[in-house]
PAPA-831581 format. One line per field, with one value per residue (C-alpha): residue in three letters; x, y, z. Coordinates in nm, 3 decimals. Layout:
<recs>
res c(ALA	...)
X c(X	...)
Y c(Y	...)
Z c(Z	...)
</recs>
This chain:
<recs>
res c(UNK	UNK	UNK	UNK	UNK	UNK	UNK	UNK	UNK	UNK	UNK	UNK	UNK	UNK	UNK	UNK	UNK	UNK	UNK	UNK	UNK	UNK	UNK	UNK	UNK	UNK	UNK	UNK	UNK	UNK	UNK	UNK	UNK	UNK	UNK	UNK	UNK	UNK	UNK	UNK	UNK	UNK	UNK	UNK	UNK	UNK	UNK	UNK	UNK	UNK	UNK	UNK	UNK	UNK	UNK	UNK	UNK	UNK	UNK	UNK	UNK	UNK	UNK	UNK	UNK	UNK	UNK	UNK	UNK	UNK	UNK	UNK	UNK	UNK	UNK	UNK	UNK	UNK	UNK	UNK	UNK	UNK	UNK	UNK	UNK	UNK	UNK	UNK	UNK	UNK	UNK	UNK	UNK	UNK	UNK	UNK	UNK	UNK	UNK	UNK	UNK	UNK	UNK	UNK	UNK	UNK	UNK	UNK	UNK	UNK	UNK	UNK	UNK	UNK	UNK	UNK	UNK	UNK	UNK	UNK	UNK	UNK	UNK	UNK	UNK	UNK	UNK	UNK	UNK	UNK	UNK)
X c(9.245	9.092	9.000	8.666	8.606	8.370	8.102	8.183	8.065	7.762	7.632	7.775	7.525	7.241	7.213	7.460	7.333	7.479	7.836	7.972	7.983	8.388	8.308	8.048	8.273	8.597	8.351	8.178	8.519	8.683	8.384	8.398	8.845	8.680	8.951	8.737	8.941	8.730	8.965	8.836	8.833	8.536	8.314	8.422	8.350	8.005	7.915	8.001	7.821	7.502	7.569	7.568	7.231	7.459	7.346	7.077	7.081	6.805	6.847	7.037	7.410	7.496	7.299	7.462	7.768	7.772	7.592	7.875	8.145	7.993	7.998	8.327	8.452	8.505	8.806	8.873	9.231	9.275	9.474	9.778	10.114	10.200	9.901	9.852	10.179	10.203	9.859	10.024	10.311	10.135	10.381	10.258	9.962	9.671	9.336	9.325	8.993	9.129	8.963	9.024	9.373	9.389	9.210	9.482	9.772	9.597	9.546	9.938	10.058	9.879	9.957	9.568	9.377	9.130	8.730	8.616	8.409	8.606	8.700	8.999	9.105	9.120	9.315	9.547	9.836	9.951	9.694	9.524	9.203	8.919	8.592)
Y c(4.056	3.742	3.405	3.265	2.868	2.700	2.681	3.064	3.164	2.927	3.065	3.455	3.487	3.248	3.273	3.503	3.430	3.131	3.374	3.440	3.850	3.840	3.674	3.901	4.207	4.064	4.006	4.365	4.513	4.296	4.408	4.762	4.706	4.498	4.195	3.873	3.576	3.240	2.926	2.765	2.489	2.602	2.572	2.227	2.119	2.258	2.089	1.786	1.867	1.960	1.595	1.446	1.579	1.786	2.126	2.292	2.628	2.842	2.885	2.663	2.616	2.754	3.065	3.086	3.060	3.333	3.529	3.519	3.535	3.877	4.023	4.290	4.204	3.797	3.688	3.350	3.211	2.916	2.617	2.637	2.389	2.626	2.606	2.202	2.100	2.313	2.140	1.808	1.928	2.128	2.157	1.957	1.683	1.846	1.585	1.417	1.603	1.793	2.079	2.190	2.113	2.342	2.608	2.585	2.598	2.904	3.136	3.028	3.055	3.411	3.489	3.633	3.480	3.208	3.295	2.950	2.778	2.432	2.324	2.114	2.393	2.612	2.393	2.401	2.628	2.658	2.904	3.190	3.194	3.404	3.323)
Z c(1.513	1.647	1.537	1.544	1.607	1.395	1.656	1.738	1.392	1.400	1.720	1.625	1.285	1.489	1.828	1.952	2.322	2.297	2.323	2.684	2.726	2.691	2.363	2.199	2.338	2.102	1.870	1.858	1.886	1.634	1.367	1.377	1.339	1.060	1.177	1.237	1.097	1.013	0.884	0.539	0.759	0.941	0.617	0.550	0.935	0.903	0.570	0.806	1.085	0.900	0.665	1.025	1.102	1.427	1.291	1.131	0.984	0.906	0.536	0.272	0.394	0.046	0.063	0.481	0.370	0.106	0.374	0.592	0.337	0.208	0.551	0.511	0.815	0.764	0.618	0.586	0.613	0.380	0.522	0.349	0.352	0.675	0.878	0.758	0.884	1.173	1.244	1.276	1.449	1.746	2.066	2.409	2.416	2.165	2.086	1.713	1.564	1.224	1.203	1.594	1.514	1.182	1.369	1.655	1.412	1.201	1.532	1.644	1.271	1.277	1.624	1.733	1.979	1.927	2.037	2.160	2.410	2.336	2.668	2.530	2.320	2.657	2.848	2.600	2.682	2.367	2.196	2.348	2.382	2.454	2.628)
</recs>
Protein backbone atom coordinates (compact mmCIF):
# COMPACT_ATOMS: atom_id res chain seq x y z
CA UNK A 1 0.00 0.00 0.00
CA UNK A 2 1.34 3.39 -0.87
CA UNK A 3 0.31 6.91 -0.84
CA UNK A 4 0.13 9.07 -3.74
CA UNK A 5 0.87 13.05 -3.44
CA UNK A 6 -1.38 15.29 -5.10
CA UNK A 7 0.97 16.07 -7.92
CA UNK A 8 1.68 12.13 -8.13
CA UNK A 9 -1.92 11.52 -9.15
CA UNK A 10 -2.01 14.55 -11.52
CA UNK A 11 0.97 13.46 -13.43
CA UNK A 12 -0.01 9.35 -12.89
CA UNK A 13 -3.65 9.72 -15.02
CA UNK A 14 -1.78 12.67 -17.41
CA UNK A 15 1.55 12.42 -18.09
CA UNK A 16 2.91 9.57 -16.38
CA UNK A 17 6.50 10.50 -17.82
CA UNK A 18 6.53 13.06 -15.68
CA UNK A 19 7.03 9.84 -12.83
CA UNK A 20 10.71 8.78 -12.05
CA UNK A 21 10.94 4.77 -12.96
CA UNK A 22 10.99 3.90 -8.99
CA UNK A 23 7.73 5.77 -9.03
CA UNK A 24 5.75 4.24 -11.90
CA UNK A 25 7.20 0.69 -10.60
CA UNK A 26 5.24 1.35 -6.88
CA UNK A 27 2.71 2.56 -8.88
CA UNK A 28 2.26 -0.50 -11.40
CA UNK A 29 2.80 -2.77 -8.48
CA UNK A 30 0.56 -1.00 -6.12
CA UNK A 31 -2.44 -1.30 -8.99
CA UNK A 32 -2.49 -4.78 -9.71
CA UNK A 33 -2.41 -5.30 -5.22
CA UNK A 34 -5.25 -2.83 -6.03
CA UNK A 35 -3.68 -0.56 -2.81
CA UNK A 36 -3.15 3.07 -4.18
CA UNK A 37 -4.21 5.48 -1.36
CA UNK A 38 -5.08 9.27 -2.51
CA UNK A 39 -6.00 11.78 0.64
CA UNK A 40 -9.47 13.73 0.13
CA UNK A 41 -7.16 16.37 0.53
CA UNK A 42 -5.69 15.94 -2.79
CA UNK A 43 -9.11 16.84 -4.53
CA UNK A 44 -9.51 19.94 -2.60
CA UNK A 45 -5.70 21.08 -3.44
CA UNK A 46 -6.41 20.57 -7.07
CA UNK A 47 -9.73 22.50 -7.18
CA UNK A 48 -7.16 25.19 -5.88
CA UNK A 49 -4.60 24.77 -8.11
CA UNK A 50 -6.79 24.68 -11.22
CA UNK A 51 -8.89 28.11 -9.45
CA UNK A 52 -5.24 29.48 -9.49
CA UNK A 53 -4.86 28.98 -13.14
CA UNK A 54 -1.51 26.35 -11.76
CA UNK A 55 -3.13 23.35 -13.52
CA UNK A 56 -5.06 22.42 -16.35
CA UNK A 57 -6.67 19.19 -16.95
CA UNK A 58 -7.80 17.79 -20.04
CA UNK A 59 -11.47 17.36 -19.36
CA UNK A 60 -13.80 19.12 -16.72
CA UNK A 61 -12.22 18.65 -13.13
CA UNK A 62 -15.65 17.18 -12.27
CA UNK A 63 -15.82 14.63 -14.93
CA UNK A 64 -11.52 13.94 -13.84
CA UNK A 65 -12.31 13.48 -10.70
CA UNK A 66 -15.07 10.88 -11.04
CA UNK A 67 -12.67 9.35 -13.52
CA UNK A 68 -10.22 8.72 -10.99
CA UNK A 69 -12.51 7.97 -8.16
CA UNK A 70 -14.09 5.05 -10.31
CA UNK A 71 -10.74 3.54 -10.95
CA UNK A 72 -10.95 0.17 -8.38
CA UNK A 73 -7.77 0.64 -7.28
CA UNK A 74 -8.04 4.46 -5.75
CA UNK A 75 -9.14 4.83 -2.43
CA UNK A 76 -9.25 7.95 -0.95
CA UNK A 77 -8.57 8.44 2.82
CA UNK A 78 -10.71 11.24 4.18
CA UNK A 79 -8.96 13.63 6.67
CA UNK A 80 -10.39 12.75 9.74
CA UNK A 81 -9.93 14.34 13.57
CA UNK A 82 -6.75 11.76 13.50
CA UNK A 83 -5.00 12.63 10.44
CA UNK A 84 -6.06 16.69 11.05
CA UNK A 85 -4.45 16.87 14.32
CA UNK A 86 -1.65 14.68 13.75
CA UNK A 87 -1.19 17.17 10.76
CA UNK A 88 -0.55 19.99 13.11
CA UNK A 89 1.38 18.10 15.42
CA UNK A 90 4.07 16.51 12.94
CA UNK A 91 7.48 15.56 14.90
CA UNK A 92 10.86 17.73 13.84
CA UNK A 93 10.78 21.10 11.62
CA UNK A 94 7.93 20.28 8.68
CA UNK A 95 6.94 23.63 6.15
CA UNK A 96 3.30 25.37 6.84
CA UNK A 97 1.41 24.40 3.34
CA UNK A 98 -1.93 22.31 4.56
CA UNK A 99 -2.43 19.93 2.29
CA UNK A 100 1.46 18.62 2.21
CA UNK A 101 1.04 18.55 5.85
CA UNK A 102 -2.35 16.36 5.81
CA UNK A 103 -0.79 14.17 3.26
CA UNK A 104 2.33 13.68 5.64
CA UNK A 105 0.19 12.90 8.66
CA UNK A 106 -2.22 10.40 6.46
CA UNK A 107 0.91 8.20 5.07
CA UNK A 108 2.45 8.28 9.00
CA UNK A 109 -1.16 7.81 10.49
CA UNK A 110 -1.43 4.79 7.90
CA UNK A 111 2.05 3.76 8.11
CA UNK A 112 2.70 3.27 3.90
CA UNK A 113 5.03 5.17 2.16
CA UNK A 114 4.40 8.42 0.47
CA UNK A 115 5.07 8.51 -3.71
CA UNK A 116 6.35 12.11 -4.12
CA UNK A 117 8.72 14.21 -5.98
CA UNK A 118 8.33 17.11 -3.17
CA UNK A 119 11.77 17.87 -2.36
CA UNK A 120 10.79 19.21 1.18
CA UNK A 121 8.67 16.30 1.76
CA UNK A 122 11.93 14.06 1.03
CA UNK A 123 14.12 15.67 3.24
CA UNK A 124 11.88 15.09 5.72
CA UNK A 125 12.85 12.17 7.88
CA UNK A 126 9.82 11.67 9.25
CA UNK A 127 7.76 9.95 6.36
CA UNK A 128 8.98 7.54 3.88
CA UNK A 129 9.01 8.28 0.74
CA UNK A 130 9.35 6.91 -2.58
CA UNK A 131 10.80 8.44 -5.72
Amino acid sequence: MIILDTHVLVWWASNPEKLSPKAQKALTTEIKKGSLLVSSISIWEIYMLIEKDRLKLSMNTESWVEKIRNLPYIQFVPVDNTIAAKSVMLPGLFHKDPADRIIVATAREKGIPLVTNDDRIKKYPHVQTVW
